[in-house]
ZATI-276767 format. One record per residue (C-alpha): x, z, y negated; residue in three letters. Coordinates in Angstrom, 1 decimal, decimal comma. Layout:
! ZATI-276767
{x: X&z: Z&y: Y&aa: ALA} $
...
//
This chain:
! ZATI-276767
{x: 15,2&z: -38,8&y: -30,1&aa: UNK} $
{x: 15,8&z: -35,2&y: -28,8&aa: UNK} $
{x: 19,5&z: -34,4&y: -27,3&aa: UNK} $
{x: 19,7&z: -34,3&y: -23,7&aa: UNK} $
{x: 19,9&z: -30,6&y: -22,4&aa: UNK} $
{x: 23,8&z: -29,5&y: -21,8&aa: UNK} $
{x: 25,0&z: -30,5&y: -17,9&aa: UNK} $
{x: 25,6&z: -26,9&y: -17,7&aa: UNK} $
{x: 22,7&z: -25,2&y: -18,8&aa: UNK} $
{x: 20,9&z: -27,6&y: -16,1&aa: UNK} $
{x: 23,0&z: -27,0&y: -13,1&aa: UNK} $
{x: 22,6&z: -22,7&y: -14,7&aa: UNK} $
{x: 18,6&z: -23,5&y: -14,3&aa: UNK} $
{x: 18,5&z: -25,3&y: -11,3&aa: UNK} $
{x: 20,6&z: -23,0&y: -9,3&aa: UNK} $
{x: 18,6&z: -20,1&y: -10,8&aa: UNK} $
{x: 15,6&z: -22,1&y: -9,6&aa: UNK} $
{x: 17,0&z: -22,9&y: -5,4&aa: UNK} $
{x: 18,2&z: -18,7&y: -5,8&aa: UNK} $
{x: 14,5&z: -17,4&y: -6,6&aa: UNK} $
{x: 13,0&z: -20,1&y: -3,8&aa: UNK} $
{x: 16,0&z: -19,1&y: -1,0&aa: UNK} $
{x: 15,1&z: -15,4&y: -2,0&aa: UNK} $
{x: 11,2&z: -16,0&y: -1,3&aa: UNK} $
{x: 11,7&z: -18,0&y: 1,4&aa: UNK} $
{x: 14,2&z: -15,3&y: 3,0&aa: UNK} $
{x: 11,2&z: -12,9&y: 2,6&aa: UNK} $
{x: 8,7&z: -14,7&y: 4,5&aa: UNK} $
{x: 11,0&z: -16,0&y: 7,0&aa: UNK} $
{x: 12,2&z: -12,3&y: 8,0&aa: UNK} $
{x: 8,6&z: -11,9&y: 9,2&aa: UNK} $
{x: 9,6&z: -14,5&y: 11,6&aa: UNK} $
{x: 11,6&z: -14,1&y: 14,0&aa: UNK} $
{x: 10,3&z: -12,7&y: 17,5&aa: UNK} $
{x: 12,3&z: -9,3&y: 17,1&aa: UNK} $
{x: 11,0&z: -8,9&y: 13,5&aa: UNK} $
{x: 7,4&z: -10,4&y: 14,3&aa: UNK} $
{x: 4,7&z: -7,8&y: 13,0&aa: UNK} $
{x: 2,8&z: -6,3&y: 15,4&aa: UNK} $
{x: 4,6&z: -7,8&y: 18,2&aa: UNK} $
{x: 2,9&z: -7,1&y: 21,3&aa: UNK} $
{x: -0,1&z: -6,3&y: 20,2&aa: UNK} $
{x: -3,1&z: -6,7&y: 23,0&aa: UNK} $
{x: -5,7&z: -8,4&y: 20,9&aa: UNK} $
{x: -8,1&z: -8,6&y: 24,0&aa: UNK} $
{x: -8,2&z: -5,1&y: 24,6&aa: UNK} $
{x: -11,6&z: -3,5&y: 24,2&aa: UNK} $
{x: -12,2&z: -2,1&y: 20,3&aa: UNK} $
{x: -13,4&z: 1,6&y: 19,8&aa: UNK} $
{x: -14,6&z: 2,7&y: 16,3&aa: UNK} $
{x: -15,9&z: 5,6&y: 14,4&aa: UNK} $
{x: -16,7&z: 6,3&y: 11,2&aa: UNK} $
{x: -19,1&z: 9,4&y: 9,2&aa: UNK} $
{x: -22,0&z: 7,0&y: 9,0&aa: UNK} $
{x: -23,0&z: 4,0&y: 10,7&aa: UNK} $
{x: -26,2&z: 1,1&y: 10,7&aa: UNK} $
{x: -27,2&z: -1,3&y: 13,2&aa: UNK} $
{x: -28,2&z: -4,6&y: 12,0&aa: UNK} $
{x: -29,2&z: -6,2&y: 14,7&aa: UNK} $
{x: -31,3&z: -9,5&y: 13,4&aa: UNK} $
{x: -28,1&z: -10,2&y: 10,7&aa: UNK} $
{x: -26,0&z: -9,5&y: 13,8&aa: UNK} $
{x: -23,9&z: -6,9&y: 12,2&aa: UNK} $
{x: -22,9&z: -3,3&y: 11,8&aa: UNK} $
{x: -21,9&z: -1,8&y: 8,5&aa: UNK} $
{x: -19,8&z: 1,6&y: 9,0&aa: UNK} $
{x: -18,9&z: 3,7&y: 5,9&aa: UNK} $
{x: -16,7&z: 7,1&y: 5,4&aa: UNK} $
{x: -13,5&z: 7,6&y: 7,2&aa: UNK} $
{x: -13,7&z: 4,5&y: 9,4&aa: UNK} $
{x: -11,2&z: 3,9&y: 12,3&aa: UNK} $
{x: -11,2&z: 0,9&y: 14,2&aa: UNK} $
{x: -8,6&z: 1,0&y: 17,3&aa: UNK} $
{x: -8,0&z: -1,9&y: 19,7&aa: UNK} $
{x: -5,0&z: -0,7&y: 21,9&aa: UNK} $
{x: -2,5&z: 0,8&y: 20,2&aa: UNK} $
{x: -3,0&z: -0,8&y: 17,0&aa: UNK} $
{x: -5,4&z: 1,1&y: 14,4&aa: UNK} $
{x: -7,1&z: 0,3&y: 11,6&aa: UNK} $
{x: -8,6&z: 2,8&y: 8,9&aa: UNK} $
{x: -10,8&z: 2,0&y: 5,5&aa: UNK} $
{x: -13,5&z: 3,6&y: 3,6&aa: UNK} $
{x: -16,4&z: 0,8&y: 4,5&aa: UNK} $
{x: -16,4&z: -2,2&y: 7,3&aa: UNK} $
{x: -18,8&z: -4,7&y: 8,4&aa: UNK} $
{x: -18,2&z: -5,6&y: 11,8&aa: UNK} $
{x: -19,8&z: -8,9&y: 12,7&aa: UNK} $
{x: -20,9&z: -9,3&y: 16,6&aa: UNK} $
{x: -22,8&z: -11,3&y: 19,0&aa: UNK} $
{x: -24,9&z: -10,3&y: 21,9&aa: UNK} $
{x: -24,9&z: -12,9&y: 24,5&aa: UNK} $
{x: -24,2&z: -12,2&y: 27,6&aa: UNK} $
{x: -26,1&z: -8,4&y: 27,8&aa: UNK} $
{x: -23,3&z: -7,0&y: 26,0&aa: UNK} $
{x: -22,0&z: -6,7&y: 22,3&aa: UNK} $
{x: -18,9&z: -9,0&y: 21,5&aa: UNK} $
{x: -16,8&z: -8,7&y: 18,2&aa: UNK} $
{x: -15,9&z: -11,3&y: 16,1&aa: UNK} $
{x: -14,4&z: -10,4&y: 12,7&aa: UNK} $
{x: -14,0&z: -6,6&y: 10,7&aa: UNK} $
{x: -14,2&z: -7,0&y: 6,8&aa: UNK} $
{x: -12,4&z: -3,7&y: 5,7&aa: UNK} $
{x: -12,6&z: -2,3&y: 1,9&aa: UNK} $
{x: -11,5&z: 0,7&y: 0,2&aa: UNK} $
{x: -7,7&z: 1,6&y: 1,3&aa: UNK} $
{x: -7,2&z: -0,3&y: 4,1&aa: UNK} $
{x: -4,5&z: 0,5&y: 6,7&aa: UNK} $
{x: -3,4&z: -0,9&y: 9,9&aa: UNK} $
{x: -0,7&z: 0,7&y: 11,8&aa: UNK} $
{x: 0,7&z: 0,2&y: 15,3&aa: UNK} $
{x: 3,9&z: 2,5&y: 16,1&aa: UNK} $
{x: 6,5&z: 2,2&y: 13,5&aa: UNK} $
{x: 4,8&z: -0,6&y: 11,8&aa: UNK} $
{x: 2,4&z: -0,1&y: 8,8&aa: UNK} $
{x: 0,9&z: -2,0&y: 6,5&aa: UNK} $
{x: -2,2&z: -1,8&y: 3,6&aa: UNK} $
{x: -4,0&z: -2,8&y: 1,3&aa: UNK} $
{x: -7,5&z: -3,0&y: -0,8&aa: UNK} $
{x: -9,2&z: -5,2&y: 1,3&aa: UNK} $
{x: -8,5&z: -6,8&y: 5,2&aa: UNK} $
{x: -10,3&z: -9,0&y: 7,3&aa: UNK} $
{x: -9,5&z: -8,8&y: 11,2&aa: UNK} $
{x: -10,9&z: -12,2&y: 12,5&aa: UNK} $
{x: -10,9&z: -11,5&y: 16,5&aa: UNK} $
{x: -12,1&z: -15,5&y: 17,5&aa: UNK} $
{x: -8,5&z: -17,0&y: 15,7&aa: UNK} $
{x: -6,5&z: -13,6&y: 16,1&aa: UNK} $
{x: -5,6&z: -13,7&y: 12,8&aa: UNK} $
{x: -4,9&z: -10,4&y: 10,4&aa: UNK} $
{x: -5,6&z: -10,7&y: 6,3&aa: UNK} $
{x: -4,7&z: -8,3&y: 4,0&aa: UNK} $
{x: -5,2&z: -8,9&y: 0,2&aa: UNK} $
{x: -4,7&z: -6,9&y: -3,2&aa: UNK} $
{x: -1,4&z: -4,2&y: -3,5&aa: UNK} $
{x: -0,3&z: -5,5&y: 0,0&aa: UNK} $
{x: 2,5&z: -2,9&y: 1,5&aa: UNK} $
{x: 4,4&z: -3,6&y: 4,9&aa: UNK} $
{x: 6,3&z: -1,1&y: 6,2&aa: UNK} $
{x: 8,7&z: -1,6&y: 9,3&aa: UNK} $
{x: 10,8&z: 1,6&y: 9,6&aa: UNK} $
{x: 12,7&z: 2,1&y: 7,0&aa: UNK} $
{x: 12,3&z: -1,5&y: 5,5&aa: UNK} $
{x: 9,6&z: -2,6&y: 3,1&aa: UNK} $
{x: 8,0&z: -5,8&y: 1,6&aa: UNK} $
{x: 5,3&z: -5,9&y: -1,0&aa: UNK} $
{x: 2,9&z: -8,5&y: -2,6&aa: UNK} $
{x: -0,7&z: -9,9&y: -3,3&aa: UNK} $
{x: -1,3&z: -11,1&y: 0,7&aa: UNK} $
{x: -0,4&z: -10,6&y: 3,8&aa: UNK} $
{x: -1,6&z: -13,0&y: 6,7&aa: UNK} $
{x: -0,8&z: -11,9&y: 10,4&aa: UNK} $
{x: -0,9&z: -14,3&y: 13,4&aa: UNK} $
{x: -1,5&z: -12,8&y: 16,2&aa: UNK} $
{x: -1,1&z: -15,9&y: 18,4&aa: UNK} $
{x: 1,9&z: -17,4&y: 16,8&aa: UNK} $
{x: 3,4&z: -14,5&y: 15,5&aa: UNK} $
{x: 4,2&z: -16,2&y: 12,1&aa: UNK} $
{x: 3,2&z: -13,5&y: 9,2&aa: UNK} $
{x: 3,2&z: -14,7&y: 5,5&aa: UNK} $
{x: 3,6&z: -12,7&y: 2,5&aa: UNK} $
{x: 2,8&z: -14,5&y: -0,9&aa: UNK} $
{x: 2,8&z: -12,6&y: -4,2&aa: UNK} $
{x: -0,7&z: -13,2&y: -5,5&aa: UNK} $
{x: -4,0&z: -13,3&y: -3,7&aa: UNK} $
{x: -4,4&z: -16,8&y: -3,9&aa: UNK} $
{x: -7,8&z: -18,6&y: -4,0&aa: UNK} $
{x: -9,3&z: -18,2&y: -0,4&aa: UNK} $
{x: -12,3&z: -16,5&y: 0,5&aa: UNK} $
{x: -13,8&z: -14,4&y: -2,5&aa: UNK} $
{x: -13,9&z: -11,5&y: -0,2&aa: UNK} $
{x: -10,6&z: -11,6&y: -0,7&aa: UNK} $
{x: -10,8&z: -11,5&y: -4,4&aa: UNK} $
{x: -10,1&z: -15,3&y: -4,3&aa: UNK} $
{x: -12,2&z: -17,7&y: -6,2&aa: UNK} $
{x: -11,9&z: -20,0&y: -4,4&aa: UNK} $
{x: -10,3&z: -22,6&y: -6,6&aa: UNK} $
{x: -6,8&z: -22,5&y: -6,8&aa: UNK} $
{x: -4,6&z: -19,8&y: -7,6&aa: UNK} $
{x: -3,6&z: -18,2&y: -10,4&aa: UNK} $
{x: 0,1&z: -18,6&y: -11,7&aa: UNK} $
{x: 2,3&z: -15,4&y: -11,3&aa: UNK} $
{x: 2,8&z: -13,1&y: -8,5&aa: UNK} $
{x: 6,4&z: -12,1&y: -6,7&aa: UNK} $
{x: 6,9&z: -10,3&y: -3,9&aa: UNK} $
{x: 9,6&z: -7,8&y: -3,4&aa: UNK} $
{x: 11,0&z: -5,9&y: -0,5&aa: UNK} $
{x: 14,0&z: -3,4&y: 0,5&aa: UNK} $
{x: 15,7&z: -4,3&y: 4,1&aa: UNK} $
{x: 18,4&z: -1,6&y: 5,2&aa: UNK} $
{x: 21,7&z: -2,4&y: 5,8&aa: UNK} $
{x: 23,9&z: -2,7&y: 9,3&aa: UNK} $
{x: 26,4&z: 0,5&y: 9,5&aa: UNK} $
{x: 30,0&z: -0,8&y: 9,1&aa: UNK} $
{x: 31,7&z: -0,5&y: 11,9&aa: UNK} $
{x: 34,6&z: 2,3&y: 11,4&aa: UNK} $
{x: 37,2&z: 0,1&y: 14,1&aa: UNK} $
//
């Protein structure tokens, strides 16, 4: 019959183990809050105006592929990446956008807000913004990094986890479940003391 483990070196673990969950959780919640919210404001009905060094039209598959140097703006909001498929409808007469999957150094940025990755998927029917792979999310001088990034543009709830996770496989997900590992990290600057 093995010894119970020492009282203290289980109150040492478990208050490592509440630390590293406050510390994660304090990450994703600081995306939170309506003054923090990322990309707060953001018009996600305004028109969307691309270009790009090469483009093709494919109408039956209901799609358009555009490759080299693509920017994708919708108001102030801009999106650049080396490839996209933009997925559209055409009822109505005119050509309506539904989702942008983005590879190759993907960057979004809307004033002092920034944030990339190696692949993003804009889904325009839920509003809803995911970046996967090397995520970076820069607002002014403060940073967060980790495997995904997901950005609700109704709710204004973002979530950073530290690995990919097992979603769509365009996303680099299996789709089974996720693989253990992954942290995300961040640096937040620091209120001024006051010199009173």
């Amino acid at each position: 019959m093995s010894k119970p483990a020492h009282p203290s070196i289980k109150a040492t673990a478990l208050r490592s183990l509440l630390c590293g969950f406050a510390l994660g959780t304090a990450a994703i919640l600081a995306l939170a809050p309506s003054n923090a919210q990322v990309f707060a404001g953001h018009n996600s009905d305004a028109p969307v105006n691309f270009s790009a060094d090469h483009g093709e039209l494919q109408g039956k598959a209901n799609r358009a592929i555009l490759a080299g140097n693509v920017v994708i703006s919708q108001g102030d909001m801009t999106l650049q990446a080396g490839r996209t498929t933009m997925a559209f409808s055409t009822e109505g007469g005119g050509f309506k956008i539904h989702r942008v999957d983005a590879v190759g150094g993907v960057n979004i940025k809307r004033g002092n807000q920034a944030a990339s990755g190696d692949v993003a998927i804009y889904d325009f029917d839920k509003r809803l913004i995911i970046l996967a792979g090397n995520v970076t999310l820069n607002r002014g001088s403060d940073r967060l990094s980790g495997g995904r990034l997901t950005i609700d543009l109704n709710s204004g709830l973002s979530t950073l986890d530290g690995r990919i996770g097992g979603g769509s496989p365009a996303l680099g997900g299996s789709g089974g479940p996720a693989p253990k590992g992954g942290r995300i990290s961040g640096t937040f600057t620091v209120p001024k003391r006051s010199t009173n």
